[in-house]
PAVEXVEX-622357 format. One record per residue (C-alpha): residue in three letters; residue number from 1; x, y, z. Coordinates in steps of 0.05 Angstrom, whole numbers, plus 32768, in hexadecimal, padded with zeros to 4 digits. Example, Ala and Ser with C-alpha at 12.3 -4.5 7.8 and 13.67 -1.06 7.14 Angstrom:
2
NODE  res    n    c1    c2    c3
NODE  ala    1  80F6  7FA6  809C
NODE  ser    2  8111  7FEB  808F
This chain:
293
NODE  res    n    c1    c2    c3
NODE  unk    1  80F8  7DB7  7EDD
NODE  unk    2  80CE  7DF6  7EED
NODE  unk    3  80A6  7E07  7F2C
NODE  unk    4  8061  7E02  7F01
NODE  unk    5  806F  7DC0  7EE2
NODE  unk    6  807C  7DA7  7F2C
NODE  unk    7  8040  7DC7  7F43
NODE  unk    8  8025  7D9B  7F03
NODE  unk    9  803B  7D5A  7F20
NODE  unk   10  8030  7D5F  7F69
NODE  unk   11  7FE9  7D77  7F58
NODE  unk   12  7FDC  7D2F  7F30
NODE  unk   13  7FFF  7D09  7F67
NODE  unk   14  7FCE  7D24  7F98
NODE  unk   15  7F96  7D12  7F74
NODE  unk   16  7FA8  7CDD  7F49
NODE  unk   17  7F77  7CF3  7F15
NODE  unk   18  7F92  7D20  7ED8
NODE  unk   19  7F47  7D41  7ED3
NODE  unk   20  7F3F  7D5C  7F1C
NODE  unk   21  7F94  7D70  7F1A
NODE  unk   22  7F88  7D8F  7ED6
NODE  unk   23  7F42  7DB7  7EF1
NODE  unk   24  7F62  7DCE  7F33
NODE  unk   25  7FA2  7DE8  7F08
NODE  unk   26  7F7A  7E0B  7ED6
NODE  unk   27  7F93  7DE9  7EA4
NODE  unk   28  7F77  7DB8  7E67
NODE  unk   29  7F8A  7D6E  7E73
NODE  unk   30  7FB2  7D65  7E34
NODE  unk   31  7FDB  7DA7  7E4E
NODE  unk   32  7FE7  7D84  7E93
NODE  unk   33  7FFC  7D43  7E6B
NODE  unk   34  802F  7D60  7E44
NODE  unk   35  804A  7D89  7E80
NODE  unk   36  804A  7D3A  7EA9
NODE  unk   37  806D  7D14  7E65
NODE  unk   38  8099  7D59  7E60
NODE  unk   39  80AC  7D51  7EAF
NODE  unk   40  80BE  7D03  7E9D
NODE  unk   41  80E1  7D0A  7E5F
NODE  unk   42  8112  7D42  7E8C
NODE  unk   43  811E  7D0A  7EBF
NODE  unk   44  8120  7CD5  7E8E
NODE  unk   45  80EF  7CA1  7EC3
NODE  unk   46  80A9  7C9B  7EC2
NODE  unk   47  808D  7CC1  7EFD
NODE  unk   48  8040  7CA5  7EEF
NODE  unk   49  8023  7C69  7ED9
NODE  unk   50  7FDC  7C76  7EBA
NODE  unk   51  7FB4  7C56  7E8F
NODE  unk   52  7F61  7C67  7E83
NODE  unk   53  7F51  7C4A  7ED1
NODE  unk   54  7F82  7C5D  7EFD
NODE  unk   55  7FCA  7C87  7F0B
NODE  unk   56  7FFC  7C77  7F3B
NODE  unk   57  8040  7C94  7F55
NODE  unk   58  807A  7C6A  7F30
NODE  unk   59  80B7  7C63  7F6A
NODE  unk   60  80D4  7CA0  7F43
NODE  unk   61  8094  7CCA  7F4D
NODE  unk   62  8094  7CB2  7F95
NODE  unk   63  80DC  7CD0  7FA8
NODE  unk   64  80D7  7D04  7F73
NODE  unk   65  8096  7D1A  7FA4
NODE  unk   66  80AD  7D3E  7FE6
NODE  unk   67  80E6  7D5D  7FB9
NODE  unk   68  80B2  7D7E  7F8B
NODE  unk   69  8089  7D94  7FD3
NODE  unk   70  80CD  7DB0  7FE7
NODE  unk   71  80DA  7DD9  7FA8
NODE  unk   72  8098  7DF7  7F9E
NODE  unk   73  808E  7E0D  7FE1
NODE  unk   74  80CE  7E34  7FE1
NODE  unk   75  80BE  7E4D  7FAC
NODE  unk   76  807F  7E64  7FCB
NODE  unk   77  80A6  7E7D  8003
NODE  unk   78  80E3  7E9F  7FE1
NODE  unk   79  80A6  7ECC  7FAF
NODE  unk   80  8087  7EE6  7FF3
NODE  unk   81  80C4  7EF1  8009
NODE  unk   82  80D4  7F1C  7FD0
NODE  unk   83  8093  7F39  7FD5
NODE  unk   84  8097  7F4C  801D
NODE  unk   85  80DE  7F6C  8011
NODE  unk   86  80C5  7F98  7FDE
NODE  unk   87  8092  7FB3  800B
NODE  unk   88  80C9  7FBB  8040
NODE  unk   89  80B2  7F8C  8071
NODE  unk   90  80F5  7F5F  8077
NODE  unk   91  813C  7F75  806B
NODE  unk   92  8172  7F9E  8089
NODE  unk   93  8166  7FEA  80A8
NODE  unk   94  819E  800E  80BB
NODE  unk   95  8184  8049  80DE
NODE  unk   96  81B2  8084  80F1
NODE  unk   97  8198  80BA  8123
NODE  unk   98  81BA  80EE  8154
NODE  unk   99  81BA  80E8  8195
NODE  unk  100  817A  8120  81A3
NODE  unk  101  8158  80F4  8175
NODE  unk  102  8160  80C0  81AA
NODE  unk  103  8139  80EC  81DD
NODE  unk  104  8101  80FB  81B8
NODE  unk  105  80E2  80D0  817C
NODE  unk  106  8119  8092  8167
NODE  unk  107  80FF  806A  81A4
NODE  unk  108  80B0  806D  8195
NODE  unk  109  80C0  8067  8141
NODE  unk  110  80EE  802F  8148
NODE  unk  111  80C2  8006  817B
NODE  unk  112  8088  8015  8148
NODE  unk  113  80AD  8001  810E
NODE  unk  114  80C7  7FC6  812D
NODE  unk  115  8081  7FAB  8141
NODE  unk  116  806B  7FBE  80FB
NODE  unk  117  809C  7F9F  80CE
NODE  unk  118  80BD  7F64  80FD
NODE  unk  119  80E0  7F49  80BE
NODE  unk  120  8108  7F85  80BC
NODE  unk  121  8152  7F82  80DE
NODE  unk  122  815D  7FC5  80FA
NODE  unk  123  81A2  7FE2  8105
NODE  unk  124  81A8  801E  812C
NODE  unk  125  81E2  8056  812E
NODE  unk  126  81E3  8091  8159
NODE  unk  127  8217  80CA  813C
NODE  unk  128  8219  8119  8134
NODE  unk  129  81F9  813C  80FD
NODE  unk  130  8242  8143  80D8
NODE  unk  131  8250  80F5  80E0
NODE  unk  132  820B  80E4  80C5
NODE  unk  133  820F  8105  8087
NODE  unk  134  824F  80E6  807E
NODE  unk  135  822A  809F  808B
NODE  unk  136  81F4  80A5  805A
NODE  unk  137  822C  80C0  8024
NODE  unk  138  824B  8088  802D
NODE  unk  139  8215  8056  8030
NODE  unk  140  8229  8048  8078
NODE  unk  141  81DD  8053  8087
NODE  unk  142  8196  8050  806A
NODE  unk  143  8175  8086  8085
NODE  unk  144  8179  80B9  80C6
NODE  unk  145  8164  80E6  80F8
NODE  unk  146  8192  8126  80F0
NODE  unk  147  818B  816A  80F6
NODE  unk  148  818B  8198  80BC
NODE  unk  149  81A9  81C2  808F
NODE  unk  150  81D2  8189  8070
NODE  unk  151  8210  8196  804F
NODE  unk  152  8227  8153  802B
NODE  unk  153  8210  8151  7FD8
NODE  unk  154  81DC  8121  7FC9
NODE  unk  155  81B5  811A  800B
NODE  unk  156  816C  8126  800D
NODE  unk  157  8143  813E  804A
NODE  unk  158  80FC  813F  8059
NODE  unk  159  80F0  8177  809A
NODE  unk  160  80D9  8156  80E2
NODE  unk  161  80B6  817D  8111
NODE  unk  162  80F5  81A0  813F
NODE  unk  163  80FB  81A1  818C
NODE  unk  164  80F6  81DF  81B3
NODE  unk  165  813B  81EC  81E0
NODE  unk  166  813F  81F7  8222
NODE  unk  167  8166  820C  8262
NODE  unk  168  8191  81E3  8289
NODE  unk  169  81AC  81FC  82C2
NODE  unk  170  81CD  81E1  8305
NODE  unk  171  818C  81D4  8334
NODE  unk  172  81AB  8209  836A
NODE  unk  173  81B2  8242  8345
NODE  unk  174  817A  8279  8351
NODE  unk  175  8168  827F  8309
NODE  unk  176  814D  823E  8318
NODE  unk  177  8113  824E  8347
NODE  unk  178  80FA  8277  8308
NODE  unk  179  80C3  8250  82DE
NODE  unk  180  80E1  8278  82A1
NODE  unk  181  8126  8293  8292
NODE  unk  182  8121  82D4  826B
NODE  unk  183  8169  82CC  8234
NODE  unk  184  8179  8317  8251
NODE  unk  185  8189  82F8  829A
NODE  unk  186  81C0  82C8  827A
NODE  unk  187  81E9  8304  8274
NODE  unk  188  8230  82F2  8292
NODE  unk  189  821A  82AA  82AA
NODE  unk  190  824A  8270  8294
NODE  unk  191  8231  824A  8254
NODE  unk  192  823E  8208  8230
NODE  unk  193  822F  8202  81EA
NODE  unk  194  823A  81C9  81B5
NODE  unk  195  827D  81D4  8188
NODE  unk  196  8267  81FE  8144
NODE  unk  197  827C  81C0  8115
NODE  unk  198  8247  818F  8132
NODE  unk  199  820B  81BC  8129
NODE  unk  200  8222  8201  8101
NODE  unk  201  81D6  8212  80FD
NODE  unk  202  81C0  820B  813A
NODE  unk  203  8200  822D  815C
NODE  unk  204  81FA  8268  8136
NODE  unk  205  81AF  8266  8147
NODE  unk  206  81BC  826A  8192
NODE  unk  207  81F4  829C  8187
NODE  unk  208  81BB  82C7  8169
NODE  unk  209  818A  82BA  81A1
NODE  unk  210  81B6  82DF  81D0
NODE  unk  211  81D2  8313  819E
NODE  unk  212  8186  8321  8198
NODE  unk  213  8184  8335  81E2
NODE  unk  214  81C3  835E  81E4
NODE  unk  215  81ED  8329  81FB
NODE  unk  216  822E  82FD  81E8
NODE  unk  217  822C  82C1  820F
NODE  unk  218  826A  82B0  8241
NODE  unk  219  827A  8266  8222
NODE  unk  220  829C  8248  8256
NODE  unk  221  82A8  8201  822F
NODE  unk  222  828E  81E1  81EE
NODE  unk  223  826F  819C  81FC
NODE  unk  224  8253  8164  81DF
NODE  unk  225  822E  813E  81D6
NODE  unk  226  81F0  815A  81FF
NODE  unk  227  81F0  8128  8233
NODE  unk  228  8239  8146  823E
NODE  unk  229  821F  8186  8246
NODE  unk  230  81E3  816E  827D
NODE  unk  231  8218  8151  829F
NODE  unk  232  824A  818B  82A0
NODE  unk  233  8206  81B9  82B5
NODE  unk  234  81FD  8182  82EE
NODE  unk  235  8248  8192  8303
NODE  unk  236  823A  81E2  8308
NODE  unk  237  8264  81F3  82CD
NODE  unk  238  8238  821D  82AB
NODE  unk  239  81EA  821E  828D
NODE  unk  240  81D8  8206  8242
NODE  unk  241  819D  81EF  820B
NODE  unk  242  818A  81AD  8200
NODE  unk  243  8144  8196  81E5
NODE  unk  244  8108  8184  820A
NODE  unk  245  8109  8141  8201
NODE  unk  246  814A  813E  8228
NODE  unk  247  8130  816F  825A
NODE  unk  248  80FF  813E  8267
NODE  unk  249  812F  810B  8289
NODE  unk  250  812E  8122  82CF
NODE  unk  251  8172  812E  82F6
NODE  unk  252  816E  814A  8340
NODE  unk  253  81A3  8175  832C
NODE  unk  254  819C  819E  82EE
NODE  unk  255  8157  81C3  82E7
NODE  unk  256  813B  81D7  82A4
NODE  unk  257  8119  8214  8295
NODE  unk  258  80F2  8234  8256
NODE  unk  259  8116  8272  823C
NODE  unk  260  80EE  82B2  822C
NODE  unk  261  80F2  82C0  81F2
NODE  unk  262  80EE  8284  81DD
NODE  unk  263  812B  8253  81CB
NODE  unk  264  8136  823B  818A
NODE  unk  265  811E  8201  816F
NODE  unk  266  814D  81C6  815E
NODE  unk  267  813E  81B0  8118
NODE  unk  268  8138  8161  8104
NODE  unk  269  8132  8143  80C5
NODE  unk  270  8133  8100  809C
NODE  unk  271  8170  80F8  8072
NODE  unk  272  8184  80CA  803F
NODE  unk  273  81AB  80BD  8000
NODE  unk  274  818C  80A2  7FBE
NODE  unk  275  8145  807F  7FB8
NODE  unk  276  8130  8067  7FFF
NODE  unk  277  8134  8014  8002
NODE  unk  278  80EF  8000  8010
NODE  unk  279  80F8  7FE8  8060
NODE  unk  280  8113  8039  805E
NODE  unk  281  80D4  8057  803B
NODE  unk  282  80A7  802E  8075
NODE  unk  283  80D5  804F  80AF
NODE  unk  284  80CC  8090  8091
NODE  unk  285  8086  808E  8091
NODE  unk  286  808F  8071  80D5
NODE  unk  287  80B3  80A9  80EC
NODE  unk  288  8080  80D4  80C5
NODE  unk  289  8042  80C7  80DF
NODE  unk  290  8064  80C3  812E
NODE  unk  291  8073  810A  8126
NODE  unk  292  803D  811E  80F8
NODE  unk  293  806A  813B  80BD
């Protein structure tokens, strides 16, 4: 009993004339007669009675009606929903991202995506670099916002545009009143830094920026994640980078402040293990054209 031959019957039942069934199927009558007497013969009932005058729906071809209605139209409804799937607009998205990701372009891409694709079931994970690469390894994630070099086998990237870094400092200290920080003038002040293992790159990076100027940098304590470090700037511990976007959070008690020369930038990228799902492929070119990379 396939979906056509259905289609066949409930097509005949709605007109109850072979010749208009058999020219809105596209088909010749004697085709849609056999497919009717092949339907019956299944069932072993007659589902028509029709002679040169007239059809009619047997008792049989009345119940086996709204069944027929039933199966074709989920039918109908499971092939676009296979359809729309394949194009990535239903599904599961499991989205992993660090937490500087957060403050800058995971908000505006997932909202987008969200509104785009509304069949889609997003999942999102915030973790370091490290733990991310270990996520997508293990298949723990589809797809996320890290920051490169990565380290794991079989991960690919695609490069995001990075964010510039930027002085925090307690709000009181006179470096503060400046409008720019030159790196020379952090000589002796109390620093925070991230730990090496959560962003090797970008550690050694800053370690440069002030070998650069002459300097070694006084690390008072190792913290994160960056929030921690804001927070432990707020408390007068010491001065440290985080991105822009963070620095645009406002706290009455930590001021940020360009360096000169200039910072580095923090790196992002898309990672992801394998041939992107198709819901995956539409965030990435979410995240794409938000960022215009």
């Amino acid at each position: 009993m396939d979906i056509r031959t259905l289609a066949c019957f409930i097509a005949v039942a709605d007109t109850l004339n072979f010749r208009r069934a058999a020219l809105q199927l596209h088909l010749t009558q004697p085709a849609l007669s056999a497919r009717i007497q092949n339907l019956e013969d299944e069932i072993g009932a007659m589902l028509l009675e029709r002679d040169r005058r007239h059809v009619a729906l047997t008792a049989a071809g009345a119940a086996l009606l709204p069944h027929a209605r039933a199966a074709c139209a989920q039918a109908a409804a499971g092939k676009e929903q296979a359809r729309r799937a394949a194009r990535g607009e239903t599904g599961m998205l499991r989205i992993g991202f660090t937490l500087l990701a957060l403050y800058g372009l995971i908000p505006p891409c997932v909202r987008e995506f969200r509104a785009r694709y509304p069949g889609v079931q997003v999942e999102l994970a915030e973790m370091n670099s490290p733990s991310l690469e270990s996520a997508l390894a293990a298949g723990a994630v589809d797809i996320a916002v890290l920051h490169p070099p990565l380290y794991t086998p079989g991960l690919a990237t695609a490069e995001l545009a990075g964010e510039q870094l930027v002085l925090a400092l307690p709000a009181g200290h006179h470096l503060a009143r400046r409008k720019t920080v030159a790196v020379r003038d952090l000589a002796g002040e109390p620093f925070l830094i991230a730990p090496r293992n959560v962003g090797p790159s970008i550690y050694d990076r800053v370690i440069a920026m002030f070998q650069d100027a002459g300097l070694s940098p006084r690390i008072v304590q190792e913290a994160t994640p960056m929030t921690s470090l804001v927070a432990l700037v707020a408390a007068g511990i010491g001065m440290g980078l985080v991105t822009a976007g963070m620095a645009r959070v406002p706290r009455p008690d930590v001021a940020y402040r360009p360096l000169r020369p200039a910072a580095p930038v923090l790196p992002f990228a898309l990672g992801w293990r394998g041939e992107l799902a198709p819901a995956a492929q539409r965030f990435a070119e979410t995240v794409r054209n938000w960022t215009g990379h």
